[in-house]
SEDREN-364286 format. One record per residue (C-alpha): residue number from 1; x, y, z. Coordinates in steps of 0.02 Angstrom, whole numbers. Layout:
<rs>
<r kolgu="NUM" px="X" py="Y" pz="Z"/>
...
</rs>
This chain:
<rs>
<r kolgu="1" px="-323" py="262" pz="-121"/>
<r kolgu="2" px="-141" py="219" pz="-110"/>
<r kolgu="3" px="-24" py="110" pz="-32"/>
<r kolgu="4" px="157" py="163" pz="6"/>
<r kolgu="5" px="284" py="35" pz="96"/>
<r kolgu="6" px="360" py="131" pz="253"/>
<r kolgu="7" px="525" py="93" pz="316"/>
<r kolgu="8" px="565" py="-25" pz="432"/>
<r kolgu="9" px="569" py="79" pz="617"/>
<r kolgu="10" px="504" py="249" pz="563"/>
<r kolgu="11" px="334" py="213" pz="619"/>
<r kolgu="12" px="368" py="191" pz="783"/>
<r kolgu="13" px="520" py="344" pz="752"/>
<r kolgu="14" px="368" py="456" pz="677"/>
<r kolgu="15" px="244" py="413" pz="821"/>
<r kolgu="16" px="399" py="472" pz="955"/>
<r kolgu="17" px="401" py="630" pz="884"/>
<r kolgu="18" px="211" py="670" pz="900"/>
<r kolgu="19" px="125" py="562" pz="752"/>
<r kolgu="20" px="87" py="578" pz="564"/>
<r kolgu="21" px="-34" py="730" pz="610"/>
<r kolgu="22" px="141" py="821" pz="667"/>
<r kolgu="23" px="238" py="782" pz="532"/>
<r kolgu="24" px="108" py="820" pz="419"/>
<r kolgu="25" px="92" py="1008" pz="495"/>
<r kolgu="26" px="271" py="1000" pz="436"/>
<r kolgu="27" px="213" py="1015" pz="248"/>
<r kolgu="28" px="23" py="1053" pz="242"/>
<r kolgu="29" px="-117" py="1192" pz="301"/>
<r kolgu="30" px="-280" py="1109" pz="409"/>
<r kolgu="31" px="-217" py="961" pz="491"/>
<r kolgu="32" px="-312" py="872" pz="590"/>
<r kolgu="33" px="-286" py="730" pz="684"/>
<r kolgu="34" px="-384" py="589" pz="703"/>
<r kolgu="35" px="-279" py="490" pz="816"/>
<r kolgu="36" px="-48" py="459" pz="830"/>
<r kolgu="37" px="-54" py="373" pz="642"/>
<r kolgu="38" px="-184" py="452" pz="556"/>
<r kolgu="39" px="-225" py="630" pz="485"/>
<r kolgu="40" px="-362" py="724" pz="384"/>
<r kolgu="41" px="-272" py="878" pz="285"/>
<r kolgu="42" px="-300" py="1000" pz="135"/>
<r kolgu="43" px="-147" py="1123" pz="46"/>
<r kolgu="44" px="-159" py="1198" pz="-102"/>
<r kolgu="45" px="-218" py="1090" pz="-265"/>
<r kolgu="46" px="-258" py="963" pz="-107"/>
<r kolgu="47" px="-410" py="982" pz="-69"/>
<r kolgu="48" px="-428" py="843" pz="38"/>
<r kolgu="49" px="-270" py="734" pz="97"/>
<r kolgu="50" px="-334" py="570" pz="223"/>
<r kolgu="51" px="-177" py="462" pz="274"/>
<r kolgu="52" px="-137" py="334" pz="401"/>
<r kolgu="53" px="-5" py="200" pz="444"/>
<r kolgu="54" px="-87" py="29" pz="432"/>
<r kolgu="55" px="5" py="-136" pz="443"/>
<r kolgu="56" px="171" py="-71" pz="412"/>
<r kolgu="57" px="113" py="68" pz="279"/>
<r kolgu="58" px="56" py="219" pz="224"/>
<r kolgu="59" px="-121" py="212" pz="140"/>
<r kolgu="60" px="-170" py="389" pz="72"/>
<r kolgu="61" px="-317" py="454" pz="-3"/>
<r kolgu="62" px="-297" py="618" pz="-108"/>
<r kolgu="63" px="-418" py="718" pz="-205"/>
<r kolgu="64" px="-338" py="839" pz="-315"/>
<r kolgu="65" px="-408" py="997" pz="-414"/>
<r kolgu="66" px="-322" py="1060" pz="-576"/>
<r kolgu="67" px="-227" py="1217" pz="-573"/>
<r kolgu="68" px="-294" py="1354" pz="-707"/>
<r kolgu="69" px="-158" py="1303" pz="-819"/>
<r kolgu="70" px="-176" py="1480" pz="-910"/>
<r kolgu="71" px="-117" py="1560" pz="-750"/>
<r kolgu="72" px="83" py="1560" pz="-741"/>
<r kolgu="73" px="36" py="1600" pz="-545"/>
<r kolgu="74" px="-83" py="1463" pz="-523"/>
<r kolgu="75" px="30" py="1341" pz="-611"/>
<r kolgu="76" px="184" py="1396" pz="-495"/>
<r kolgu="77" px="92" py="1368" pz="-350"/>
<r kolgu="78" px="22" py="1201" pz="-395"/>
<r kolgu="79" px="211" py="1132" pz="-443"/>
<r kolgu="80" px="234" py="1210" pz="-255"/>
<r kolgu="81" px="110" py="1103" pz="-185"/>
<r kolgu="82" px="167" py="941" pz="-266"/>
<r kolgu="83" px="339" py="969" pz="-213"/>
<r kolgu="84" px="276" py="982" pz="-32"/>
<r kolgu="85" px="178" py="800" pz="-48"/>
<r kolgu="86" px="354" py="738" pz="-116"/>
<r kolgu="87" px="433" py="779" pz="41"/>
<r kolgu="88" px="287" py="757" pz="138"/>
<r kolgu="89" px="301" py="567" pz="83"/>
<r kolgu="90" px="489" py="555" pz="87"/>
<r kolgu="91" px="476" py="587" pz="264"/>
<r kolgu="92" px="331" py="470" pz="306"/>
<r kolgu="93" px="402" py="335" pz="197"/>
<r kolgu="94" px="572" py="348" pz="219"/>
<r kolgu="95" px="586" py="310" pz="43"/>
<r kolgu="96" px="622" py="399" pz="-118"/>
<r kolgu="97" px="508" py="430" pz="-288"/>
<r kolgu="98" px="611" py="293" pz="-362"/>
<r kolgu="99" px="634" py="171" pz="-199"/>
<r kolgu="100" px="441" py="213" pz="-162"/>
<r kolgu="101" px="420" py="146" pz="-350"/>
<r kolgu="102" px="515" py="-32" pz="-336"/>
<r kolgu="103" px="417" py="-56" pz="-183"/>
<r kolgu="104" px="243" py="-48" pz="-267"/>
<r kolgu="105" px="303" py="-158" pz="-415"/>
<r kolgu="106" px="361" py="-271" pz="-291"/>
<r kolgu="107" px="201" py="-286" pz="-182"/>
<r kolgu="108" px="99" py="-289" pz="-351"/>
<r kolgu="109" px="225" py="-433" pz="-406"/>
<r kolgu="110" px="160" py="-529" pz="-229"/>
<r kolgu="111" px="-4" py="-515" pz="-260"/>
<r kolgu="112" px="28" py="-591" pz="-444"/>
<r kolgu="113" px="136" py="-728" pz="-405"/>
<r kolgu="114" px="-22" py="-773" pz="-242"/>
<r kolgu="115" px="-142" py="-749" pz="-382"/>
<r kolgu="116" px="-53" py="-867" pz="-499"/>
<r kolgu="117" px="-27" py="-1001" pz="-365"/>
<r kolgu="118" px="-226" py="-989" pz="-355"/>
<r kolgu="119" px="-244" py="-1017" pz="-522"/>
<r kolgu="120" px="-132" py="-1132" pz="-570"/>
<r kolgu="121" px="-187" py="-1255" pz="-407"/>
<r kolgu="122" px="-356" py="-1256" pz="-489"/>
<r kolgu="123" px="-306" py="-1299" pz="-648"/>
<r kolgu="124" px="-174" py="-1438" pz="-567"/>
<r kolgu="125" px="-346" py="-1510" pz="-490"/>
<r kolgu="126" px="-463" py="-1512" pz="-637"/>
<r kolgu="127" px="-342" py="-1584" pz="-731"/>
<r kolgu="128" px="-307" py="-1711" pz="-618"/>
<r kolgu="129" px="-394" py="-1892" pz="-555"/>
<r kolgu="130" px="-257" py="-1951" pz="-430"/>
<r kolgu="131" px="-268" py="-1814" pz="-303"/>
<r kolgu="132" px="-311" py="-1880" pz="-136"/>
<r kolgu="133" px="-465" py="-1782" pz="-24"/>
<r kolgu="134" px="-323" py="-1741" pz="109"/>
<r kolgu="135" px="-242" py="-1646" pz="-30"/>
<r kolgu="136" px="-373" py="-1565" pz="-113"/>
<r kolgu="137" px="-459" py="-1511" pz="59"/>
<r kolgu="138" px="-263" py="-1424" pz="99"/>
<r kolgu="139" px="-289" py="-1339" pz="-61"/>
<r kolgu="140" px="-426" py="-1269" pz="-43"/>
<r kolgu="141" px="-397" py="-1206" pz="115"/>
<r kolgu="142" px="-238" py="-1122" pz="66"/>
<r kolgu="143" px="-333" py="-1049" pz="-83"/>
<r kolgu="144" px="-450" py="-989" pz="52"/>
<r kolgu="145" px="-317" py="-917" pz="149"/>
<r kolgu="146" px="-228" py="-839" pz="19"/>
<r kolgu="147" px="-368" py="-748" pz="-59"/>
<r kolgu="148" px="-414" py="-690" pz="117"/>
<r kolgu="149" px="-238" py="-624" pz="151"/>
<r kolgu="150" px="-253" py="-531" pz="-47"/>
<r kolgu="151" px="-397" py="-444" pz="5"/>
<r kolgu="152" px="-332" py="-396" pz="193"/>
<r kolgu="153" px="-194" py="-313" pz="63"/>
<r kolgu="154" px="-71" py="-412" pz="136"/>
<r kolgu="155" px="23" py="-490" pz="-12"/>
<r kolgu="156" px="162" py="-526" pz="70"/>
<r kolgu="157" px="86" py="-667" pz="186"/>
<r kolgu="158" px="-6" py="-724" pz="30"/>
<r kolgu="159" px="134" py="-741" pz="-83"/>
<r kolgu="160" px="216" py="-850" pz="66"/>
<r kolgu="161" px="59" py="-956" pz="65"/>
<r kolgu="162" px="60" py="-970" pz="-131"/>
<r kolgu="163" px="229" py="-1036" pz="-108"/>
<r kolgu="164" px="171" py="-1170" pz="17"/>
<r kolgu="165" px="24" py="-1193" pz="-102"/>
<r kolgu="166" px="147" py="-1224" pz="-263"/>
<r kolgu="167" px="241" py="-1362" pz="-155"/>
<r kolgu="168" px="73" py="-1431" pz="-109"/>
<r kolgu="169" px="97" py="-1499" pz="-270"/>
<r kolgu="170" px="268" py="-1537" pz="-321"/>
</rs>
């Protein structure tokens, strides 16, 4: 499964124009739709293509089948097929390869710098013998939070709580 930032707007642009099942007729065979912002789809090497906005993105699952790499035809028509899930998630991203790229480093970077907050409050309070109970019981409840939020996948929200976390402590 991945996760693909979407531009801010085209969600609600995308579902105007008839949903991610429509614009996903726009590059791929068998599309069905399970409701505005999702689809189930196969095309080509594709066998089986599930996406759906959530919270702002695109979360797909693909499986994929190799080509017969021996066949010049079957290798043709697999390049084919990529190209089309390019474009297919240009268009339901809004984003480039490259753009697409920066954003996943970025939300990866999020969910390091909530992870480190985490880690480095518990070491803070182990290391500690002046912290008061008020403090430590905000701690831990930001901890809770903030692992919460990590595995909601929203890493934004949890890198703002790491933040409030760090000047917990400062």
């Amino acid at each position: 499964m991945e996760r693909f930032d979407v531009r801010r707007g085209l969600i609600k642009e995308v579902d105007a124009n008839g949903g991610l099942p429509e614009l996903a007729r726009e590059f791929f065979e068998s599309v069905e739709g399970n409701s505005e912002s999702s689809f189930s789809a196969s095309h080509g090497v594709m066998t089986s293509i599930e996406a759906r906005f959530e919270n702002g993105a695109l979360i797909v699952d693909v499986t994929n089948v190799p080509p017969d790499f021996d066949d010049p035809e079957s290798m043709k028509s697999a390049m084919e097929d990529r190209k089309r899930w390019t474009s297919f998630l240009d268009k339901a991203t809004g984003y480039n390869s490259k753009q697409r790229g920066d954003k996943a480093k970025e939300w990866a970077k999020k969910a390091a710098k909530a992870k480190s907050a985490i880690s480095s409050a518990h070491h803070f309070m182990e290391m500690s013998d002046n912290i008061s109970e008020d403090k430590m019981s905000q701690a831990n409840s930001l901890i809770e939070e903030i692992e919460s939020l990590l595995n909601a996948n929203e890493n934004t929200k949890a890198a703002g709580r790491a933040e409030k976390l760090n000047k917990l402590f400062n």
